[in-house]
N, CA, C and O of each residue as an XYZ file, in Angstrom:
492
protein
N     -34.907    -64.860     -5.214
C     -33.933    -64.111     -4.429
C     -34.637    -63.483     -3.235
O     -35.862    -63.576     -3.310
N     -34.185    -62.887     -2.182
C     -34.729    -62.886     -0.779
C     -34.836    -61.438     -1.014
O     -34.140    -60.858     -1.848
N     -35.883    -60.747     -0.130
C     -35.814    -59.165     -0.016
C     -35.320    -58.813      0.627
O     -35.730    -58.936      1.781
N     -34.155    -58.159      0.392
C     -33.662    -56.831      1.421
C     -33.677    -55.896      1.423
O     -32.676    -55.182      1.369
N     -35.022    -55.460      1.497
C     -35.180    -53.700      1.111
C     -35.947    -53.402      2.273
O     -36.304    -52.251      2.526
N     -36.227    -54.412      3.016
C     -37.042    -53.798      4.434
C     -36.060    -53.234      5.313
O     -34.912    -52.825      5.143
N     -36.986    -53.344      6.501
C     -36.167    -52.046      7.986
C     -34.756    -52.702      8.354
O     -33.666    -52.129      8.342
N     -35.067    -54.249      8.738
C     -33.911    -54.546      9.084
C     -32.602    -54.303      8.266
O     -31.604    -53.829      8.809
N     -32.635    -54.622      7.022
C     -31.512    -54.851      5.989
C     -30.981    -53.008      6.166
O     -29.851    -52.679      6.525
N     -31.738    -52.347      5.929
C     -31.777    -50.939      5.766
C     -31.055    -50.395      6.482
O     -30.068    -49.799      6.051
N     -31.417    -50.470      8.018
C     -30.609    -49.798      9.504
C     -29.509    -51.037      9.581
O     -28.622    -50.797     10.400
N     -29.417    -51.937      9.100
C     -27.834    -52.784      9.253
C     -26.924    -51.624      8.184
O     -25.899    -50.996      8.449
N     -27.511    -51.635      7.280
C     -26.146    -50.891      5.864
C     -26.023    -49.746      6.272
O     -24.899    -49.252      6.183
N     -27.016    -49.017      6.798
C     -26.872    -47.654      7.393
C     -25.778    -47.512      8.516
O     -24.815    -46.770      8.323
N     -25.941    -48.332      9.875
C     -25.008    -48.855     10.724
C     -24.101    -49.019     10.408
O     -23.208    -48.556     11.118
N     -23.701    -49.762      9.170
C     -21.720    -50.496      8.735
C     -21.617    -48.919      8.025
O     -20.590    -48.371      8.423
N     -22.431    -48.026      7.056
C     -21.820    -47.138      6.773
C     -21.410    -45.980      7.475
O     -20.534    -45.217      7.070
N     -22.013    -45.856      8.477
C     -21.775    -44.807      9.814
C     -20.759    -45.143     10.536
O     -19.880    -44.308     10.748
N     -20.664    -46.600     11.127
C     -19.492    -47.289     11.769
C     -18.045    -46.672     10.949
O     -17.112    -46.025     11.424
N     -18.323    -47.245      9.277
C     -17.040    -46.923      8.579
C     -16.636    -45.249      8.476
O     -15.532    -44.798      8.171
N     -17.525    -44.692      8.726
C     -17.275    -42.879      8.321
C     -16.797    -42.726      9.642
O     -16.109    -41.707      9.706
N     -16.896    -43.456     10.971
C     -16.508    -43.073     12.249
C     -15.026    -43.337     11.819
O     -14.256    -42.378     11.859
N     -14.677    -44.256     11.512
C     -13.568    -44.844     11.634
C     -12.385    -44.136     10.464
O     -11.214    -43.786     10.612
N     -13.221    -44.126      9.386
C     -12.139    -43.196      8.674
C     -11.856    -41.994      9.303
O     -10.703    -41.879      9.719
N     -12.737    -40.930      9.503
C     -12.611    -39.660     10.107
C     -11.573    -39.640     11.620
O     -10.728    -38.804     11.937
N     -12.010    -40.874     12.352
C     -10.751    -41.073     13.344
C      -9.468    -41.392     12.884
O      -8.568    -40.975     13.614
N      -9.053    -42.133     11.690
C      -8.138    -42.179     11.195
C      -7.501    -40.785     11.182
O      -6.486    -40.395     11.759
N      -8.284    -40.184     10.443
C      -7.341    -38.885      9.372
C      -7.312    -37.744     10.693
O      -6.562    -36.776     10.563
N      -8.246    -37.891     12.126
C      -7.734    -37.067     12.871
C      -6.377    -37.563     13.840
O      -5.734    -36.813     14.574
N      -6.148    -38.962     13.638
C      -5.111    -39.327     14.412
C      -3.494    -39.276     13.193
O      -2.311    -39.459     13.480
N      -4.042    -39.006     12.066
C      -2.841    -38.698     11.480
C      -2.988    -37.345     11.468
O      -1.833    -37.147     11.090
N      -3.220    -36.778     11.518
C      -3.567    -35.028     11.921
C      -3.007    -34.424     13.107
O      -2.812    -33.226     13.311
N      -2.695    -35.734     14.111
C      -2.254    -34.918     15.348
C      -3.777    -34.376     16.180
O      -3.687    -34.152     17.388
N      -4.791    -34.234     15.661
C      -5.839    -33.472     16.044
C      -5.907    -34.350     17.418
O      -5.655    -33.835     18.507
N      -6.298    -35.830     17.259
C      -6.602    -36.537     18.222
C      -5.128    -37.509     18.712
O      -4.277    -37.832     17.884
N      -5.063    -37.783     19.820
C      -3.866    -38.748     20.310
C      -4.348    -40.004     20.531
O      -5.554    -40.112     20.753
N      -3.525    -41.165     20.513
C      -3.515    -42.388     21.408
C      -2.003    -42.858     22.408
O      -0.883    -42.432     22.127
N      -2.247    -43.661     23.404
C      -1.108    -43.433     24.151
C       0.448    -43.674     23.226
O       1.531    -43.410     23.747
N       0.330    -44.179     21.886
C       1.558    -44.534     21.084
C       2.050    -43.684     21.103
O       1.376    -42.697     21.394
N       3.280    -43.513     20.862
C       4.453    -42.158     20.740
C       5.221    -42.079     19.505
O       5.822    -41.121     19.018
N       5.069    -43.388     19.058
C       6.500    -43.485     17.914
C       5.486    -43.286     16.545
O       4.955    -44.328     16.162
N       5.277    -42.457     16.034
C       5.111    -41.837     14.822
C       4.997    -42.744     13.655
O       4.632    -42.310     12.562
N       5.311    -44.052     13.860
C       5.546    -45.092     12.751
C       4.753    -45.781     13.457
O       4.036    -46.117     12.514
N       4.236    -46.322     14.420
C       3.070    -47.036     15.124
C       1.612    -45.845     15.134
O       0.422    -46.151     15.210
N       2.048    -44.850     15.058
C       0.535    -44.308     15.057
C       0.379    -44.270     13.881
O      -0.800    -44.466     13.585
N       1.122    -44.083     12.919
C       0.463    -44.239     11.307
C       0.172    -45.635     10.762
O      -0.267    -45.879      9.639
N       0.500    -46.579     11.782
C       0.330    -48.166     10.904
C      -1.202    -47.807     12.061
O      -2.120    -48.013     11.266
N      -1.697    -47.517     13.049
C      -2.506    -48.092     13.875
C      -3.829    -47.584     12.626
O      -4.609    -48.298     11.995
N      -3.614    -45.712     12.630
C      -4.090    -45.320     11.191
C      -4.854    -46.140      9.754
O      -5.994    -46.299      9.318
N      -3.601    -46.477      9.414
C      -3.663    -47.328      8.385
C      -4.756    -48.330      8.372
O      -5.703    -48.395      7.587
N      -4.471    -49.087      9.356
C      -5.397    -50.040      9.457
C      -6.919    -49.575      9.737
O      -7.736    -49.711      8.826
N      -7.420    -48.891     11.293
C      -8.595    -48.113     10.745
C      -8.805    -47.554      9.821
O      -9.818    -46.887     10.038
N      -8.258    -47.303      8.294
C      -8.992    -47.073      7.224
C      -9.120    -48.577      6.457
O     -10.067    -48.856      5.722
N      -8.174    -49.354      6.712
C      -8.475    -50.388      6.069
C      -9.484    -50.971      6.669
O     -10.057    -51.740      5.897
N      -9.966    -50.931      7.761
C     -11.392    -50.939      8.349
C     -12.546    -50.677      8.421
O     -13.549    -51.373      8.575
N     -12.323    -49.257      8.261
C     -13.426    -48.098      7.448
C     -13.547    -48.798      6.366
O     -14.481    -49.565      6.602
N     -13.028    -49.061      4.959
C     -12.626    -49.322      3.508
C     -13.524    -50.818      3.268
O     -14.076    -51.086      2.200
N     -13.538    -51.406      4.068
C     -13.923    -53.092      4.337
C     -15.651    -52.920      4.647
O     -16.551    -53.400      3.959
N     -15.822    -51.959      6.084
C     -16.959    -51.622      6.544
C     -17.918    -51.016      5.358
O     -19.060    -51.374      5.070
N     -17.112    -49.986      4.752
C     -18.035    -49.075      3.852
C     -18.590    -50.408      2.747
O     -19.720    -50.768      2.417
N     -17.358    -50.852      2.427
C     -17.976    -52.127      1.109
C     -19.069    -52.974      1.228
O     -19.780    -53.451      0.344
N     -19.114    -53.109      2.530
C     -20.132    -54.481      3.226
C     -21.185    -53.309      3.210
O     -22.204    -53.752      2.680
N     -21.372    -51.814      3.625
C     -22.197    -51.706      3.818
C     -22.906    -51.612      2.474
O     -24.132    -51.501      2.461
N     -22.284    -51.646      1.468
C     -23.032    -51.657      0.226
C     -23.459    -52.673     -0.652
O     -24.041    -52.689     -1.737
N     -22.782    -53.931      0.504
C     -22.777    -55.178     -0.432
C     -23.595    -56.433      0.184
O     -24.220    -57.327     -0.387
N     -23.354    -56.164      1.616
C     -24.078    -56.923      2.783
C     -25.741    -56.785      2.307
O     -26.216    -55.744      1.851
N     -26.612    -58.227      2.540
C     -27.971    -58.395      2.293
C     -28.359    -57.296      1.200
O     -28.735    -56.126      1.256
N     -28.070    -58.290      0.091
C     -27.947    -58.150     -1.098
C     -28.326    -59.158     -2.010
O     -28.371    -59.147     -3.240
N     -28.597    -60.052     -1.160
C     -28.774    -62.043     -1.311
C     -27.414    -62.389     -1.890
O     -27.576    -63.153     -2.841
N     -25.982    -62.081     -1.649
C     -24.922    -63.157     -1.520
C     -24.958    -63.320     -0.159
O     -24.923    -62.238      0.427
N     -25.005    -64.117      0.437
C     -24.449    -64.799      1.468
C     -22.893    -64.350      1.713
O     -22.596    -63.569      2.617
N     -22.246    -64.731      1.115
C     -21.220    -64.443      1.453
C     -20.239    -63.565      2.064
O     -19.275    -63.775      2.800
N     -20.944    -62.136      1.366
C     -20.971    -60.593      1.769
C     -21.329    -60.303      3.209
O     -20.762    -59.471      3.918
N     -22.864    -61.493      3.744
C     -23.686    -61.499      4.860
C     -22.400    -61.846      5.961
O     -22.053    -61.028      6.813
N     -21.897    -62.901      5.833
C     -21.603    -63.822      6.559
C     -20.046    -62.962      6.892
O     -19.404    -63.346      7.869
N     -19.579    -61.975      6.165
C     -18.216    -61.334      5.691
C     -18.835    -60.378      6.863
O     -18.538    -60.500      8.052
N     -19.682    -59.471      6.376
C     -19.993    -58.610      7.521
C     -20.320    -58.814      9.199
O     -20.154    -58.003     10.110
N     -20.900    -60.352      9.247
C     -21.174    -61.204     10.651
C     -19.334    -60.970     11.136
O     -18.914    -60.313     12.088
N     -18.559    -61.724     10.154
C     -17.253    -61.824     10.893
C     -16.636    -60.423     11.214
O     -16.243    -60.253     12.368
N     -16.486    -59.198     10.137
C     -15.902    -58.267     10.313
C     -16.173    -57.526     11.754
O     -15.251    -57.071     12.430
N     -17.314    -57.474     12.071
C     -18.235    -56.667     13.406
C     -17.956    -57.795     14.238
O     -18.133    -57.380     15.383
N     -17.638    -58.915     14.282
C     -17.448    -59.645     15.636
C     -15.995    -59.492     15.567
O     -15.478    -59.681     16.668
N     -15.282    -59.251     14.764
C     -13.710    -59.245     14.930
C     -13.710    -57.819     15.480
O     -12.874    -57.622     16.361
N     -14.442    -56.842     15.153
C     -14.308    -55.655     16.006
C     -14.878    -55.518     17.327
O     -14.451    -54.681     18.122
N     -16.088    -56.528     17.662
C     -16.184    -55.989     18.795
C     -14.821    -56.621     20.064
O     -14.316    -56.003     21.001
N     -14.562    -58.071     19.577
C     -13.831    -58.638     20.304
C     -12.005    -57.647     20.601
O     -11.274    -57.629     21.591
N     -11.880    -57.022     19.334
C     -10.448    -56.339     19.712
C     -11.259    -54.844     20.097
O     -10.696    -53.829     19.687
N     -12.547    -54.673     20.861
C     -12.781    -53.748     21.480
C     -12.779    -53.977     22.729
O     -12.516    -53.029     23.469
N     -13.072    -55.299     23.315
C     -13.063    -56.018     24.554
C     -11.854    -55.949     25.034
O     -11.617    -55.657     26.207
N     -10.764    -56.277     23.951
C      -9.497    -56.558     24.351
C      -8.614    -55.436     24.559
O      -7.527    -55.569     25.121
N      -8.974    -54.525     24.199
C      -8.483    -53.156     24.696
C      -8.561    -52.599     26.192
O      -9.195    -53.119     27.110
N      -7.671    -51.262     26.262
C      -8.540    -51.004     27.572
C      -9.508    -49.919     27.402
O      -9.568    -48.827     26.837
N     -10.431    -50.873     28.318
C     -11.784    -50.242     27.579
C     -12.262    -48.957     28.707
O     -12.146    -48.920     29.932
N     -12.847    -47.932     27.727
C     -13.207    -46.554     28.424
C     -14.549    -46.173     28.160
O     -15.434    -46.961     27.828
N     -14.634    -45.405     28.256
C     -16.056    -44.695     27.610
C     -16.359    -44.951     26.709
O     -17.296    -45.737     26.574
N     -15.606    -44.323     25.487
C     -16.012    -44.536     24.267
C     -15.482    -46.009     23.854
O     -15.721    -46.221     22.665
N     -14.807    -47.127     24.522
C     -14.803    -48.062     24.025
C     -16.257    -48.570     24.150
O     -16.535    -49.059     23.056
N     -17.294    -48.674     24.977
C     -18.498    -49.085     25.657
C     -19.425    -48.107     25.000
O     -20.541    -48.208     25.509
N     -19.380    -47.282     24.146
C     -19.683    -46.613     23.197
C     -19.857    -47.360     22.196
O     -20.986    -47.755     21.906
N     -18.955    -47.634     21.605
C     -18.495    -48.371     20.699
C     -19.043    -49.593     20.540
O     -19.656    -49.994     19.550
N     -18.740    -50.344     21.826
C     -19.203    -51.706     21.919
C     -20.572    -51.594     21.989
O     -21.004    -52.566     21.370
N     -21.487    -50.940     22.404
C     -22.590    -50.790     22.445
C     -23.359    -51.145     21.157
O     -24.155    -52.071     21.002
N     -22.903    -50.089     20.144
C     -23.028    -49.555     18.972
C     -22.389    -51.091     17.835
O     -22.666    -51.111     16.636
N     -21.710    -52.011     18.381
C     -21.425    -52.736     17.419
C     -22.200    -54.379     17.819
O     -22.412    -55.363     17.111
N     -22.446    -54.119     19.139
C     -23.348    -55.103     19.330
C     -24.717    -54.871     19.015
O     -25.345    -55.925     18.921
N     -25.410    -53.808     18.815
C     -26.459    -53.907     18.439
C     -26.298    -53.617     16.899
O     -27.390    -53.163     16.558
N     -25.508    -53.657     15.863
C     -25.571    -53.900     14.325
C     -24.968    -55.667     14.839
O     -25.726    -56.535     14.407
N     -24.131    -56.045     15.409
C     -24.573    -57.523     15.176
C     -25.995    -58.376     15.449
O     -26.607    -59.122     14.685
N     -26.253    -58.022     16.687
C     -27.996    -58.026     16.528
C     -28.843    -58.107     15.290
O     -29.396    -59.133     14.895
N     -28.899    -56.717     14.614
C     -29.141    -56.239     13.423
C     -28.993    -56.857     12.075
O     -29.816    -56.766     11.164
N     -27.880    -57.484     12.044
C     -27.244    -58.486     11.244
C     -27.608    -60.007     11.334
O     -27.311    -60.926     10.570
N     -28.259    -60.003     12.365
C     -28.622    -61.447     12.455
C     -30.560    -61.172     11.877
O     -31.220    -61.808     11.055
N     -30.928    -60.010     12.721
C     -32.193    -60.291     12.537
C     -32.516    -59.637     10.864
O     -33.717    -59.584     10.600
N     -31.736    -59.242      9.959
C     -31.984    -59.073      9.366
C     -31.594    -60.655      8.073
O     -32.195    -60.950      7.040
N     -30.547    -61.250      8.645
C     -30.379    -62.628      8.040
C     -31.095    -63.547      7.986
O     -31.061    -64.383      7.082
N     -32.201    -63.560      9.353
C     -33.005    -64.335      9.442
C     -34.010    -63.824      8.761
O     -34.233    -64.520      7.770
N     -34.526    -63.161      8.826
C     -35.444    -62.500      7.964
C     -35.542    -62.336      6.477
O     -36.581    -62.047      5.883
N     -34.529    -62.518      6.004
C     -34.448    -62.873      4.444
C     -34.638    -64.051      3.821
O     -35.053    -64.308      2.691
N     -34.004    -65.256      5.398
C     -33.902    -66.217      4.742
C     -35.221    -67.233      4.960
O     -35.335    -68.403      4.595
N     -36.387    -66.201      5.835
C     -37.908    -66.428      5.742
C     -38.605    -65.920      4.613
O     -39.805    -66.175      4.512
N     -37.901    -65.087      3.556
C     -39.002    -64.383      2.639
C     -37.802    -65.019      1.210
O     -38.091    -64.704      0.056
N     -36.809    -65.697      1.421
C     -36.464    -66.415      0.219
C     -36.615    -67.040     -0.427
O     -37.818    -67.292     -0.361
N     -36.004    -67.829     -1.473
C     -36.458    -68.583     -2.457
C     -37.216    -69.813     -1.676
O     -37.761    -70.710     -2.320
């Protein structure tokens, strides 16, 4: 089985679990009212909600499950972070979208060099 207990594997799970605590905590302040988005209708800001936790919820799992030696988990977390950065592109993007994107392109980075790297010290 491959090691993933070095730097790379380490600051990737750390990354998806920070990513996911961003994302829940933005959730529960946009159902809070605390924070806004331009939506108005009260039934679109709680589905938009919804889904960033089902995001958060996905993120947090990978970060506990990702390079772990399933592959599968690996390859789950490759797609999840490219499906986010791309509907970050597709937004309109601000500050903190380029924040964001910043921050999710370098855990895909992260994700690769830590894939490759396992699959040099594997079976």
């Amino acid at each position: 089985m491959a090691d993933h207990s070095g730097l790379p594997a380490s600051l990737t799970r750390f990354l998806l679990a920070t990513i996911a605590a961003f994302w829940a905590a933005f959730a529960v302040l946009l159902l809070t009212d605390v924070v806004s988005i331009r939506v108005t209708q009260r039934g679109a800001v709680v589905l938009v909600a919804v889904l960033m936790l089902g995001n958060a919820a996905v993120m947090g799992m990978l970060a506990w499950l990702a390079l772990r030696g399933r592959r599968f988990f690996d390859y789950a977390a490759v797609a999840v972070v490219a499906v986010n950065i791309l509907l970050t592109v597709t937004d309109e993007v601000g500050a903190y979208d380029m924040a964001y994107l910043g921050v999710s392109i370098a855990l895909l980075a992260l994700l690769a060099w830590s894939m490759r790297a396992s699959r040099r010290t594997g079976p």
